[in-house]
C-alpha positions as CSV (number, residue, x, y, z in Angstrom):
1,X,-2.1,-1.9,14.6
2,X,-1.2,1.7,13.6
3,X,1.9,2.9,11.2
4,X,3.0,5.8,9.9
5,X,5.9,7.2,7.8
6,X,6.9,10.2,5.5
7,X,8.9,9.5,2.6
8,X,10.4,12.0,-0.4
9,X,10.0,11.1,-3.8
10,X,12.0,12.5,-6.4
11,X,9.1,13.7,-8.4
12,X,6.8,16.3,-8.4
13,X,3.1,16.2,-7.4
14,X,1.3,15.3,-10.0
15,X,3.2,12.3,-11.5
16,X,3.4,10.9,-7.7
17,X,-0.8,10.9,-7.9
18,X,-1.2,9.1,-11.2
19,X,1.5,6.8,-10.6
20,X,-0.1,5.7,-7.2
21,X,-3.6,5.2,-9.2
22,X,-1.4,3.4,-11.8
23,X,-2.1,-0.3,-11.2
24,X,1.1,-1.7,-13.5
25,X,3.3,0.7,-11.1
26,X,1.4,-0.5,-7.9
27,X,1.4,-4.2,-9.0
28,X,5.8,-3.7,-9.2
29,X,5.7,-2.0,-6.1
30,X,3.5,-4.2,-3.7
31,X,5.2,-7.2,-2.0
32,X,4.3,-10.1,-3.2
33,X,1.6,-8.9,-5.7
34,X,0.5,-11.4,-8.0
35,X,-2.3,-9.5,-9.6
36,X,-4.3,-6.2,-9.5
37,X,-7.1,-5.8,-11.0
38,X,-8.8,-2.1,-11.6
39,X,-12.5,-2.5,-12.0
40,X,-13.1,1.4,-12.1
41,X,-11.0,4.5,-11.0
42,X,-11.6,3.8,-7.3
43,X,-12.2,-0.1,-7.2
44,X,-9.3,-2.5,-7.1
45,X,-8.8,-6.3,-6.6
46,X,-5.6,-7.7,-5.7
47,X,-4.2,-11.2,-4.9
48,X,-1.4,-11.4,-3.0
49,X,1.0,-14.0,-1.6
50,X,2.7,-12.6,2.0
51,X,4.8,-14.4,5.0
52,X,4.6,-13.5,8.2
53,X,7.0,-15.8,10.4
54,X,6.2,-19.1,9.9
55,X,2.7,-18.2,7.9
56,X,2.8,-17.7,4.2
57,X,-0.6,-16.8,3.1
58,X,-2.2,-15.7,-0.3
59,X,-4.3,-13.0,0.6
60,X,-7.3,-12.1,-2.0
61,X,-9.0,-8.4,-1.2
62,X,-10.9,-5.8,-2.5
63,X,-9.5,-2.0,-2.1
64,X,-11.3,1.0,-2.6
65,X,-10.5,4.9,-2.6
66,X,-11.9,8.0,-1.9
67,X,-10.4,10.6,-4.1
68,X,-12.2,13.3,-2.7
69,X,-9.0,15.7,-1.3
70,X,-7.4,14.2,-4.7
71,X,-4.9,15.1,-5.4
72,X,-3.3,16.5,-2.4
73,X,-4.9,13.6,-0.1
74,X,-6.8,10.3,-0.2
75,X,-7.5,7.4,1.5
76,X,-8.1,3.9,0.7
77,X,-9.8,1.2,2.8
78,X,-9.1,-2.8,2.3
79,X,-9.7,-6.2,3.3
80,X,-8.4,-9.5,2.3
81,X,-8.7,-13.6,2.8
82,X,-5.8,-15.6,3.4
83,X,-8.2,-18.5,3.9
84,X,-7.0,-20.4,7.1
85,X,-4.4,-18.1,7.8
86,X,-6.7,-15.8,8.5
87,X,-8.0,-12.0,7.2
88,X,-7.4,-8.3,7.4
89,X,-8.7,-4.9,7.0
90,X,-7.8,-1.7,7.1
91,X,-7.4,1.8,5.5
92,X,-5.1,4.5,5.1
93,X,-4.9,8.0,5.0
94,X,-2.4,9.1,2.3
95,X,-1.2,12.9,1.7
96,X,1.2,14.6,-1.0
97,X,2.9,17.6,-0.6
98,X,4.8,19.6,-3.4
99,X,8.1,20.6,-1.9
100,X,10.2,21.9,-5.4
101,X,10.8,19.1,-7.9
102,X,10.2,16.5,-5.2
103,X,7.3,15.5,-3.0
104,X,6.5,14.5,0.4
105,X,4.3,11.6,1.4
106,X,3.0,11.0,4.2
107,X,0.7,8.1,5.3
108,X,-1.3,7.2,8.7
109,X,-2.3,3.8,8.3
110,X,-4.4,1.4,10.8
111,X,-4.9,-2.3,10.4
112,X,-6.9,-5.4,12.1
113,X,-6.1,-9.1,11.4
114,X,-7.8,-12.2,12.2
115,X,-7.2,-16.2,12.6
116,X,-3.9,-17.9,12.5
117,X,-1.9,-14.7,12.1
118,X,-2.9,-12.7,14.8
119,X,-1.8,-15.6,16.7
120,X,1.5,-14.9,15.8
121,X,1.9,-11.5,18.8
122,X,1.8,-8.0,17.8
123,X,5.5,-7.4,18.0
124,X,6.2,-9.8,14.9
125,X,3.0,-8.7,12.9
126,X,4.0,-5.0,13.9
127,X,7.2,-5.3,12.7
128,X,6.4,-7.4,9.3
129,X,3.6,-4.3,8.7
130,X,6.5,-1.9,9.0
131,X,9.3,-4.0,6.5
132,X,6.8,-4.1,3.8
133,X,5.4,-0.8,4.0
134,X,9.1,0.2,4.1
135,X,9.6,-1.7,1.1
136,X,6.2,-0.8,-0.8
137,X,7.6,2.7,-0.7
138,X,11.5,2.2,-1.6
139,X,9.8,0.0,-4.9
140,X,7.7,3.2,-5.2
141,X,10.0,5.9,-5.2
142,X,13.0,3.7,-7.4
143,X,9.9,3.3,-10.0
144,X,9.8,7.8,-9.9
145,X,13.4,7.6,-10.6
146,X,13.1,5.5,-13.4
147,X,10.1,7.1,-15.3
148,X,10.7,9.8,-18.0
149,X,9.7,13.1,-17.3
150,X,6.0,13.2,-18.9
């Protein structure tokens, strides 16, 4: 499974980067994010708790990201257990783009899943993917409105 999306948030470059290596801001901003846990600048754990149709799953994972193109680009790769409802994995390639006061973000992201959910068809996963990335990023760029101006 492959998304991608470009979103502008109301801030410029360089508070976009540190609030996306922020994990208070990501925990707010992640459906259903019970926890994240920052072990060191690129290792994260989070527990989450997702539904997907009739599955409702708390997914534990480890995430980890290469800053290397930091901070105009980086990418992050992930899996997770949902114990019997199965597991994922994935990555994503994440780039930021000054454009005046505001910046562009624009992310490729690809996906496998395992077990009960990727019993559930590729059209209703697909489309679940796509409502919570869509709301990941609405949580993300209210939270840029909100914060002062550093």
């Amino acid at each position: 499974m492959e998304l991608a999306d470009e979103i502008v948030i109301n801030a410029p470059k360089d508070r976009v980067y540190a609030a996306l290596n922020d994990p208070e801001i990501l925990q707010q901003c992640i459906p259903g994010c019970e926890e994240l846990i920052k072990h060191s600048d690129n290792e994260l754990e989070a527990k989450v708790v997702l539904k997907v149709g009739p599955v409702k799953a708390k997914f534990s994972g480890d995430v980890v990201l290469d800053t290397t193109g930091a901070p105009d680009a980086f990418s992050l790769t992930g899996k997770g257990n949902g114990g019997a409802a199965g597991h994922a994995k994935g990555g994503a390639d994440v780039t930021l783009t000054a454009d005046g006061d505001t910046t562009i973000l624009r992310y490729e992201a690809k996906a496998e899943i395992g077990g009960k959910l990727a019993q559930l068809g590729s059209r209703l996963i697909q489309s679940t993917a796509k409502k919570l990335a869509a709301k990941f990023f609405k949580s993300f760029a209210d939270v840029m409105d909100q914060e002062p101006v550093a």
